[in-house]
Biotite code that builds the C-alpha atoms (Angstrom):
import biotite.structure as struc

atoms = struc.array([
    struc.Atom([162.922, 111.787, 103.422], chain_id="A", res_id=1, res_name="UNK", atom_name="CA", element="C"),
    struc.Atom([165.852, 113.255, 101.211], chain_id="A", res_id=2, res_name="UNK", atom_name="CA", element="C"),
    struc.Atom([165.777, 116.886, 100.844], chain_id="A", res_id=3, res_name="UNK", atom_name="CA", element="C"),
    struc.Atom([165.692, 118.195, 97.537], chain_id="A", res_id=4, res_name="UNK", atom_name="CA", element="C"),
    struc.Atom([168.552, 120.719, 95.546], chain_id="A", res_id=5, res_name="UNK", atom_name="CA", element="C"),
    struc.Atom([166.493, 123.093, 93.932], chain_id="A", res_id=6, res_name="UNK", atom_name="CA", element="C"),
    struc.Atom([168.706, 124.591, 91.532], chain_id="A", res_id=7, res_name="UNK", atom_name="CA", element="C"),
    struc.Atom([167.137, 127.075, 90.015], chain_id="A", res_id=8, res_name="UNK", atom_name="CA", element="C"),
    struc.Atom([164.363, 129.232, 91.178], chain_id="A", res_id=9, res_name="UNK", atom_name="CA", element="C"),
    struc.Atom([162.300, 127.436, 88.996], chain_id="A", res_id=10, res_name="UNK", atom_name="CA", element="C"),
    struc.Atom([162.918, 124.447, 90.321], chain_id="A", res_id=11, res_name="UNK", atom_name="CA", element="C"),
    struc.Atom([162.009, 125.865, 93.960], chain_id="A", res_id=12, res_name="UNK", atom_name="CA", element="C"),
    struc.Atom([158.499, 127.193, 92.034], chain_id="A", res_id=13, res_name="UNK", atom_name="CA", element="C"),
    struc.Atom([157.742, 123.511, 90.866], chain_id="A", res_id=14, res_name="UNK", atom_name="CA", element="C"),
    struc.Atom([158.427, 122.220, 94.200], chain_id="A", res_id=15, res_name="UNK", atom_name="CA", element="C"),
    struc.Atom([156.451, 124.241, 95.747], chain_id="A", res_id=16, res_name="UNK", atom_name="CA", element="C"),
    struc.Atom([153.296, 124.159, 93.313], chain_id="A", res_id=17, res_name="UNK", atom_name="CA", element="C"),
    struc.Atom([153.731, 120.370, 93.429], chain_id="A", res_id=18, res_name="UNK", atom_name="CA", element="C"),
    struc.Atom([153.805, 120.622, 97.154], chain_id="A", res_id=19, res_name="UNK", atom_name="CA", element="C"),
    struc.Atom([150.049, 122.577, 96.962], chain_id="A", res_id=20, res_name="UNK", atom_name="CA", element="C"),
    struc.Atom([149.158, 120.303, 94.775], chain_id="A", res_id=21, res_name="UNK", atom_name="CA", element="C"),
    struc.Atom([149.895, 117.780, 97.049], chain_id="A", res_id=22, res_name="UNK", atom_name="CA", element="C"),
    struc.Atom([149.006, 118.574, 99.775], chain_id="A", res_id=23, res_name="UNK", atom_name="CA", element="C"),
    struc.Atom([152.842, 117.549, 101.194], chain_id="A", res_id=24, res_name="UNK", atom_name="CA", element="C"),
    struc.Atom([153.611, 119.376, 103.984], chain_id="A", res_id=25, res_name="UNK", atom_name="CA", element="C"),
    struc.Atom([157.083, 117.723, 104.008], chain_id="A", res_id=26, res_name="UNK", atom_name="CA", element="C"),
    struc.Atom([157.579, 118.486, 100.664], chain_id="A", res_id=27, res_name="UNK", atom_name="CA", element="C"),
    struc.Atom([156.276, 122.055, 101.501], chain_id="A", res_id=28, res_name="UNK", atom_name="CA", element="C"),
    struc.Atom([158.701, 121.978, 104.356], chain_id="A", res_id=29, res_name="UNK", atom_name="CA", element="C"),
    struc.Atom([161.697, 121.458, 101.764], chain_id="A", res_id=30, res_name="UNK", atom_name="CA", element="C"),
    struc.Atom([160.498, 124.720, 99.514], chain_id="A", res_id=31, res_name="UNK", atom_name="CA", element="C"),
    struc.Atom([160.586, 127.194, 102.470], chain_id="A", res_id=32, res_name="UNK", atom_name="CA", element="C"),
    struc.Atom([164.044, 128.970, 103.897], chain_id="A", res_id=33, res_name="UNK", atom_name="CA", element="C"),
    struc.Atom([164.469, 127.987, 107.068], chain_id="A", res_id=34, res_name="UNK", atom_name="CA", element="C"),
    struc.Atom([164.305, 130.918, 109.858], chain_id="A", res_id=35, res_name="UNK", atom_name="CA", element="C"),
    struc.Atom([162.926, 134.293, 110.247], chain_id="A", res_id=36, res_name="UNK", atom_name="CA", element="C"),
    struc.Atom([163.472, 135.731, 107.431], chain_id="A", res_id=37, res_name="UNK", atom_name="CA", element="C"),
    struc.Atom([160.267, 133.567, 105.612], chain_id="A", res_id=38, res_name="UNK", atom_name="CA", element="C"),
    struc.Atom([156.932, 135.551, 105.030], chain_id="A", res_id=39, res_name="UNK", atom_name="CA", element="C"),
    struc.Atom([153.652, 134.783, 104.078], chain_id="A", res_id=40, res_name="UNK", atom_name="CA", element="C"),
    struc.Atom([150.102, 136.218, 103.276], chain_id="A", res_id=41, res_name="UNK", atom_name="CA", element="C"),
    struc.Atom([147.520, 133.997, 102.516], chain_id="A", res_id=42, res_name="UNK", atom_name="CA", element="C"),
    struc.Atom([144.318, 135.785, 100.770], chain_id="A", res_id=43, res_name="UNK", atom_name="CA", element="C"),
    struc.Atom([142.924, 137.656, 103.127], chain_id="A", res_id=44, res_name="UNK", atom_name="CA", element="C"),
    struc.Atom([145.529, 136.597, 105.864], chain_id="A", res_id=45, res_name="UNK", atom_name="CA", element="C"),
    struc.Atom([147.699, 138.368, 107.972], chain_id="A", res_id=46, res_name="UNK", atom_name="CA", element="C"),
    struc.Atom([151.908, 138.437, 107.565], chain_id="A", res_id=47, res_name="UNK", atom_name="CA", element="C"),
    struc.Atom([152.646, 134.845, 108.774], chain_id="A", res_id=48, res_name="UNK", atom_name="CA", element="C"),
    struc.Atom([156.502, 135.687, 109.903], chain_id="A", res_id=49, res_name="UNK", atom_name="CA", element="C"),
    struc.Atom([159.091, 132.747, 109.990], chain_id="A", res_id=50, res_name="UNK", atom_name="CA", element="C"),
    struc.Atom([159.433, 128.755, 109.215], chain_id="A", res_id=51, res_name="UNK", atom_name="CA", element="C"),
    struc.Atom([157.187, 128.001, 112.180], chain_id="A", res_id=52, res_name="UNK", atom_name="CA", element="C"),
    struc.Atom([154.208, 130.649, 111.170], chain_id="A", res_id=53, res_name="UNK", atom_name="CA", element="C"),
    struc.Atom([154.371, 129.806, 107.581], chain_id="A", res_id=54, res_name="UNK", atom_name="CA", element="C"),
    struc.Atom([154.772, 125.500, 108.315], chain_id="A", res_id=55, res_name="UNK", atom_name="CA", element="C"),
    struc.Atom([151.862, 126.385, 110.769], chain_id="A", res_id=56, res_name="UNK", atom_name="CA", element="C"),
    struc.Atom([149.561, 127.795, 108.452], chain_id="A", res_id=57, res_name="UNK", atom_name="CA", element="C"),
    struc.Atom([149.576, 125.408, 105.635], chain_id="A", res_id=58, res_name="UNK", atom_name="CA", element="C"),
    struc.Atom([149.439, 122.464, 108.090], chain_id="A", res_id=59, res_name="UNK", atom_name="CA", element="C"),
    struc.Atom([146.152, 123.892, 108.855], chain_id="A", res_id=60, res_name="UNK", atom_name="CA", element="C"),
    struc.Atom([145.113, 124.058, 105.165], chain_id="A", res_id=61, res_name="UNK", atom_name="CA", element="C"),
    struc.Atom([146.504, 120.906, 104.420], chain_id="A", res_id=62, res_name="UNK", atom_name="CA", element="C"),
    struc.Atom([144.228, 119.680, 107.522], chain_id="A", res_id=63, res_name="UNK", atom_name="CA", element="C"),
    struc.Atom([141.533, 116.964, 105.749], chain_id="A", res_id=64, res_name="UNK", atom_name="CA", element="C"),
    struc.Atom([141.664, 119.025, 103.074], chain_id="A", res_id=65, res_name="UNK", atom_name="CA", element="C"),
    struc.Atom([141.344, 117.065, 99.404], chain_id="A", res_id=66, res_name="UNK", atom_name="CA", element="C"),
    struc.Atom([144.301, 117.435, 97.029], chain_id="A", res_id=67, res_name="UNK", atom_name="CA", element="C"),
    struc.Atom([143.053, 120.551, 95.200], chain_id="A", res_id=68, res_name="UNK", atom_name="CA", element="C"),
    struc.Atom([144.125, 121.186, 91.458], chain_id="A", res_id=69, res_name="UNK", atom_name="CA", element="C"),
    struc.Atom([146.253, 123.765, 91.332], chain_id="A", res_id=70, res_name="UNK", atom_name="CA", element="C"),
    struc.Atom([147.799, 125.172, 88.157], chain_id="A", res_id=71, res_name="UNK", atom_name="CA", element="C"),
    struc.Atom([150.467, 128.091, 87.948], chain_id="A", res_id=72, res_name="UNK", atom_name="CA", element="C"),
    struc.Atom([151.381, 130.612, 84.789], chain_id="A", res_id=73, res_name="UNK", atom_name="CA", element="C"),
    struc.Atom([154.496, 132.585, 85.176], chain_id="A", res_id=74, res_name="UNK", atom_name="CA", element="C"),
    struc.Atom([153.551, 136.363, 84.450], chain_id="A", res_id=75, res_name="UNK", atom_name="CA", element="C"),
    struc.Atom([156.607, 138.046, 85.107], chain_id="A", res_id=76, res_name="UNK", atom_name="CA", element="C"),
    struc.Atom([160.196, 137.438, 86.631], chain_id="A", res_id=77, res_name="UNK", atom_name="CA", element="C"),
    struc.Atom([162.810, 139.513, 88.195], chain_id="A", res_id=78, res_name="UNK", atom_name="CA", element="C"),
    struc.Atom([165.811, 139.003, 89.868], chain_id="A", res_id=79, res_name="UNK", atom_name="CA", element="C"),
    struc.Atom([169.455, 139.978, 90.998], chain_id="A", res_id=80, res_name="UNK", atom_name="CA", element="C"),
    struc.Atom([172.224, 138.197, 92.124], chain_id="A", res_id=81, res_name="UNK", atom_name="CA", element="C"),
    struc.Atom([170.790, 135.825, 94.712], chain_id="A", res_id=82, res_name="UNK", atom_name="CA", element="C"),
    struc.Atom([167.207, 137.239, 94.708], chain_id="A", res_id=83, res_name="UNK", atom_name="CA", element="C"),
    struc.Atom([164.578, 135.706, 92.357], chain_id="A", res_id=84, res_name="UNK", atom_name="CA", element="C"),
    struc.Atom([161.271, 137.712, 91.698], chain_id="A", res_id=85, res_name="UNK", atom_name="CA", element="C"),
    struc.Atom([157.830, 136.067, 90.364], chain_id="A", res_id=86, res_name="UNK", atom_name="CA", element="C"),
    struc.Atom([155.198, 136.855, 89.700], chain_id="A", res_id=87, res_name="UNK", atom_name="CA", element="C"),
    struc.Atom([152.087, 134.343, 89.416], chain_id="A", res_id=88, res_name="UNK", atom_name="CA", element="C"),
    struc.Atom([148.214, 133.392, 88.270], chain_id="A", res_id=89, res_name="UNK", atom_name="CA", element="C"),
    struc.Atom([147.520, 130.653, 90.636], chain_id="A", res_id=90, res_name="UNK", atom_name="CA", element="C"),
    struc.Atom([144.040, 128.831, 89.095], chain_id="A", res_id=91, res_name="UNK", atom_name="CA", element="C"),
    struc.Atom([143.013, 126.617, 91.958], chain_id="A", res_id=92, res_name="UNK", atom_name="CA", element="C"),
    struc.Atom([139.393, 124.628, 92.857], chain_id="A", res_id=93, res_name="UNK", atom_name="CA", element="C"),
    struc.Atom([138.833, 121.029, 93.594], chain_id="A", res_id=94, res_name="UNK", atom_name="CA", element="C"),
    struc.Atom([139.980, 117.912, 91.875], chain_id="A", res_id=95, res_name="UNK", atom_name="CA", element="C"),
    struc.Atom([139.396, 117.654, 88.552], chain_id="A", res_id=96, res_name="UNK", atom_name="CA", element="C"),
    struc.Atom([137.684, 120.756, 88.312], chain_id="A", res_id=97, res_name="UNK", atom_name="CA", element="C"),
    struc.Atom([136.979, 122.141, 84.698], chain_id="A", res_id=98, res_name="UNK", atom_name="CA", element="C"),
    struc.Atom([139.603, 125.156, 84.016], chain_id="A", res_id=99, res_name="UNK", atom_name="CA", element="C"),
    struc.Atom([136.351, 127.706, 83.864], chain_id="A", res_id=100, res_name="UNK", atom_name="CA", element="C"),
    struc.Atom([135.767, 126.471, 87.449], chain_id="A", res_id=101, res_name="UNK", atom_name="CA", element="C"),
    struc.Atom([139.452, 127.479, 89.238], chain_id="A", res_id=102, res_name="UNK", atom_name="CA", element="C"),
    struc.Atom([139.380, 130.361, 91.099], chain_id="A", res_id=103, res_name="UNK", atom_name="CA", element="C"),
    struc.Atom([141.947, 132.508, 89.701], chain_id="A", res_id=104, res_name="UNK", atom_name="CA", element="C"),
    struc.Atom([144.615, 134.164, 92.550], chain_id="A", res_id=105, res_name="UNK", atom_name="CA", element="C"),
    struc.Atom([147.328, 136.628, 91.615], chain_id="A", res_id=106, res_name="UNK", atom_name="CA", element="C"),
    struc.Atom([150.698, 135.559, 93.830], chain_id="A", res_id=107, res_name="UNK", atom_name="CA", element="C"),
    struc.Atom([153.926, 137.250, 94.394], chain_id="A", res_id=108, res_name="UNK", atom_name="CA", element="C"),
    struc.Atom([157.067, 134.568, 94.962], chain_id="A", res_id=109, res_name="UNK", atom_name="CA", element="C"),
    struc.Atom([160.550, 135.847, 96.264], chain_id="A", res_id=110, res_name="UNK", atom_name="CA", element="C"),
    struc.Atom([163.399, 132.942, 96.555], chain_id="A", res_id=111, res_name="UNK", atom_name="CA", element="C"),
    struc.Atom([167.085, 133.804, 97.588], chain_id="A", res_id=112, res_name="UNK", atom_name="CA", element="C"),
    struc.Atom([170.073, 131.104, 96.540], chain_id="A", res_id=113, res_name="UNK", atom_name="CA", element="C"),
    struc.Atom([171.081, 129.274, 99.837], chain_id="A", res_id=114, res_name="UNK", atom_name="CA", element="C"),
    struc.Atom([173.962, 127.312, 100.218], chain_id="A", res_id=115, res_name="UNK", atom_name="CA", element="C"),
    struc.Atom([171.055, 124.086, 100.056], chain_id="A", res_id=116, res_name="UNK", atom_name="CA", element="C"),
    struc.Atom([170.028, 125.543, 96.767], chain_id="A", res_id=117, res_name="UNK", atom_name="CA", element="C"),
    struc.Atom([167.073, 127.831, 96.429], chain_id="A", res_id=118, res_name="UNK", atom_name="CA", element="C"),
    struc.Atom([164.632, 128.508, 98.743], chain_id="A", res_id=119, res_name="UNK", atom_name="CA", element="C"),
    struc.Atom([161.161, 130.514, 99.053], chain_id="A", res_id=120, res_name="UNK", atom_name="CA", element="C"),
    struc.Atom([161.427, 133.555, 101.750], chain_id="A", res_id=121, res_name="UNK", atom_name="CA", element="C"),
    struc.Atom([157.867, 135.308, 100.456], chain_id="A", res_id=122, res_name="UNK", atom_name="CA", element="C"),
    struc.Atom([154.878, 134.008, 99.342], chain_id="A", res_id=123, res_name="UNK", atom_name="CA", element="C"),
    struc.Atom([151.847, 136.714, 98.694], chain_id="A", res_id=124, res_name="UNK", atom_name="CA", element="C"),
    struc.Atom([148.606, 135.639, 97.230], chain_id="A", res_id=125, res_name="UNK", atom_name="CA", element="C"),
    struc.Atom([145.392, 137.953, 96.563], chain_id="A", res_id=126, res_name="UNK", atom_name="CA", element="C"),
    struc.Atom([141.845, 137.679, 97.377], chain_id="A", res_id=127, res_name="UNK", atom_name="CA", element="C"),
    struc.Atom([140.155, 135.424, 94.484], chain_id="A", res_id=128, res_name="UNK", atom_name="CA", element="C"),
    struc.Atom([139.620, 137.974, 91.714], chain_id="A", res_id=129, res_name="UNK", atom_name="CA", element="C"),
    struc.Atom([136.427, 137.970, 90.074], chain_id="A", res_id=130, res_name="UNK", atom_name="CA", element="C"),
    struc.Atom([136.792, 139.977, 86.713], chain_id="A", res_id=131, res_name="UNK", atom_name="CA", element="C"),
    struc.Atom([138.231, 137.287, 84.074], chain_id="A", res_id=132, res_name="UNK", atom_name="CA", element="C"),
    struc.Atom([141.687, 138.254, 83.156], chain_id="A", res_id=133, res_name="UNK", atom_name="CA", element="C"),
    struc.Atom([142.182, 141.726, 80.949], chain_id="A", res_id=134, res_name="UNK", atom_name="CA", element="C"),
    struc.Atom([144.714, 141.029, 77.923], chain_id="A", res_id=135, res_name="UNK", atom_name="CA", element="C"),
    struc.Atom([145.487, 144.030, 76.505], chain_id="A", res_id=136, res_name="UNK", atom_name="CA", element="C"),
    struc.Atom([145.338, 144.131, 72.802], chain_id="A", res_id=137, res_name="UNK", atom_name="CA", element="C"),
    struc.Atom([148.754, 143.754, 70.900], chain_id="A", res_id=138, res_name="UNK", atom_name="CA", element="C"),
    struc.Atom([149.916, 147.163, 69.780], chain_id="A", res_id=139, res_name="UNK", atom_name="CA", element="C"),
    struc.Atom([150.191, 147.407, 66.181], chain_id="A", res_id=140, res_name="UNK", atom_name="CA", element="C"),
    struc.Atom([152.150, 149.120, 63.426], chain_id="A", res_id=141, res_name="UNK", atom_name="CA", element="C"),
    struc.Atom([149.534, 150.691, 61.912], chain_id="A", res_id=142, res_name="UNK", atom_name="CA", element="C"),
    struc.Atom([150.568, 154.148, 62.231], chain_id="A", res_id=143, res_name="UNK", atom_name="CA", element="C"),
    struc.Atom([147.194, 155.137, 63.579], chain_id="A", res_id=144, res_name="UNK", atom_name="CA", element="C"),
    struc.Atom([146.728, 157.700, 66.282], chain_id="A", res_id=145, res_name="UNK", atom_name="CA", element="C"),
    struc.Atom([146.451, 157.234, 69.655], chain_id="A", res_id=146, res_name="UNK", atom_name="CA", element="C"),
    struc.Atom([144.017, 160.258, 70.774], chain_id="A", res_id=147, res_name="UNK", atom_name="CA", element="C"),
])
């Protein structure tokens, strides 16, 4: 198998979505920083800490498990130097599930430039949420008052 260069950080996102998607764990493998320094939560889960933990864990959800869909929207990014913040809504549910049934997860992504490219050190995704998503309305120029 030839290892990817990712990059960007954005490349390292795709990868790793596709990887989900996939259910790859090779390709998964590829994403992650190798050593300690790797971290994940799974909802609900406890801090997986290291390449082994984190490998470990989605082995077992990769396990006979059906490629899922699994869609991802950039909300927000961050990021200094060689340090790459993000931000996510993860909408995931069976294959070919319609978009009103994916269960919607918020997840926090932290990648850090290697000298193999970039690679993901933190992964932290939230219980399913329940309420649909809030969209605040745009502000406008209407010179009303506030209170």
């Amino acid at each position: 198998m030839t290892e990817a260069r990712l990059s960007t950080p954005d490349d390292a996102e795709a990868a790793f979505y596709s990887a989900f998607a996939g259910t790859d764990l090779g390709a998964m493998a590829q994403v992650w920083h190798t050593g300690d320094e790797a971290r994940c939560i799974h909802p609900g889960g406890d801090l997986l800490i290291g390449t082994g933990a984190v490998l470990a864990s989605w082995r077992q959800i990769f396990a006979g498990a059906a490629a899922p869909t699994v869609r991802h929207r950039l909300l927000h990014r961050a990021g200094a130097g060689d340090l790459s913040v993000h931000l996510v809504e993860e909408r995931i549910g069976p294959q070919d599930a319609d978009s009103d049934d994916l269960t919607r997860v918020l997840a926090t992504n932290v990648y850090r430039r290697t000298n193999d490219g970039w690679r993901m050190v933190l992964h932290h995704a939230t219980l399913p949420l329940v309420e649909p998503p809030q969209h605040p309305a745009e502000p406008t120029s209407a010179g009303g008052r506030l209170h």
